[in-house]
C-alpha positions in Angstrom: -98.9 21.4 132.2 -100.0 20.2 129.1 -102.7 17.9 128.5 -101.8 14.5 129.1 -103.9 12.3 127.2 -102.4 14.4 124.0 -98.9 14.7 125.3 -95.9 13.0 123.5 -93.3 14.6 125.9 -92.5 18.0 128.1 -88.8 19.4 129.2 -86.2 22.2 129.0 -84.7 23.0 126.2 -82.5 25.2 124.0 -84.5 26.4 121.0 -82.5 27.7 118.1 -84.4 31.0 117.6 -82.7 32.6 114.4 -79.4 32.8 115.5 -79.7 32.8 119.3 -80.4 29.4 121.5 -83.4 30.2 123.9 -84.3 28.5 127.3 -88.1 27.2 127.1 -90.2 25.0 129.0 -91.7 22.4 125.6 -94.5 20.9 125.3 -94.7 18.3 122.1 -98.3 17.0 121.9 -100.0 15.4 119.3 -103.6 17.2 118.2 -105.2 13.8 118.0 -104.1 10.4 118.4 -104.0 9.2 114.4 -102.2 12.6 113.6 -99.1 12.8 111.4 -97.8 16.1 113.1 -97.0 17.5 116.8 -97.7 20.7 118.3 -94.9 22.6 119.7 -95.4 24.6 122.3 -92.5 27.0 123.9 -92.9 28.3 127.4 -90.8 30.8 129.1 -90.4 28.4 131.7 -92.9 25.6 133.4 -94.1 28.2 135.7 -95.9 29.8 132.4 -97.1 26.3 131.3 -97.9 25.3 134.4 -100.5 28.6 135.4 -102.0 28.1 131.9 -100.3 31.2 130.1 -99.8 31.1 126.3 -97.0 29.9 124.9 -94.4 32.2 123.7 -94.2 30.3 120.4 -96.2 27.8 118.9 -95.6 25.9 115.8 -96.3 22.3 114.0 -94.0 20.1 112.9 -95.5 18.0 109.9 -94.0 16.0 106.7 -91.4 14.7 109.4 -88.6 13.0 107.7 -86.3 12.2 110.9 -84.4 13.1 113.8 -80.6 13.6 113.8 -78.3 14.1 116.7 -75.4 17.0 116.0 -72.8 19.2 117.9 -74.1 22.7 116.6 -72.9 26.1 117.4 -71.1 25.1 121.1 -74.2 22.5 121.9 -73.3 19.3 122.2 -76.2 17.6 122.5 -78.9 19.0 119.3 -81.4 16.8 118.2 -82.7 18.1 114.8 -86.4 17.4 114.2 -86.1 17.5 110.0 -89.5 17.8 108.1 -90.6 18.8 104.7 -90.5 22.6 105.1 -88.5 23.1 108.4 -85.6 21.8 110.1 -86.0 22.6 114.4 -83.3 22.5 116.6 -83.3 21.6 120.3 -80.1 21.9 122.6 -80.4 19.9 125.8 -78.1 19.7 129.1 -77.0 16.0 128.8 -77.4 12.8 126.8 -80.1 11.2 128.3 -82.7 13.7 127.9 -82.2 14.0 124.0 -82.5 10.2 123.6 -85.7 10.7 126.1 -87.3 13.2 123.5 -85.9 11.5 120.6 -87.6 7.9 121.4 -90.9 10.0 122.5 -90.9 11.8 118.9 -90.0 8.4 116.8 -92.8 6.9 119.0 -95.3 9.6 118.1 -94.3 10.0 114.4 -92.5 6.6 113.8 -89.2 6.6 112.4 -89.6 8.7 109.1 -89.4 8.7 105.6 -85.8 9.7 105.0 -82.4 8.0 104.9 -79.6 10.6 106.0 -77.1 8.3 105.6 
């Protein structure tokens, strides 16, 4: 698993991957503890992070302007991590575990720097 002094939170997801959702074990970490960004890592599964295997995909998400919760495409729980130059979608099974990653990320980054209201 990841490392945990760097870790802002693990879990199965959805990733929207073009136009396909993908099941991966994530890892969100943050490369140092006054960073700005977090390190994405996708696993196939947690077997993969678990053994130490590289992640199938790996990707930062900086200039974070906020999260947003959204049906999408047949998912009814997608939390949308919006930045400056990306928007990444996450599908998860229920409820709780986008509010889980939603307070770890708005912990991590704080609450942003947009309004989408």
């Amino acid at each position: 698993m990841a490392d945990n002094m760097n870790l802002v939170v693990e879990g199965l997801v959805k990733f929207r991957d073009g136009k396909k959702w993908k099941p991966r074990w994530c890892v969100l970490k943050k490369p140092s503890p006054v960073a700005d960004r977090l390190q994405v890592q996708l696993y196939k599964d947690i077997k993969d992070a678990t053994k130490g295997n590289p992640p199938k995909q790996e990707f930062y998400v900086e200039g974070f302007y906020g999260l947003e919760t959204v049906k999408f495409d047949k998912e009814p729980n997608v939390l949308c991590v919006v930045c400056q130059k990306q928007v990444t979608l996450f599908a998860f099974e229920n409820r709780e575990q986008v509010i889980q990653f939603e307070i770890k990320i708005r912990k991590a980054l704080g609450e942003g720097n947009y309004d989408f209201n």
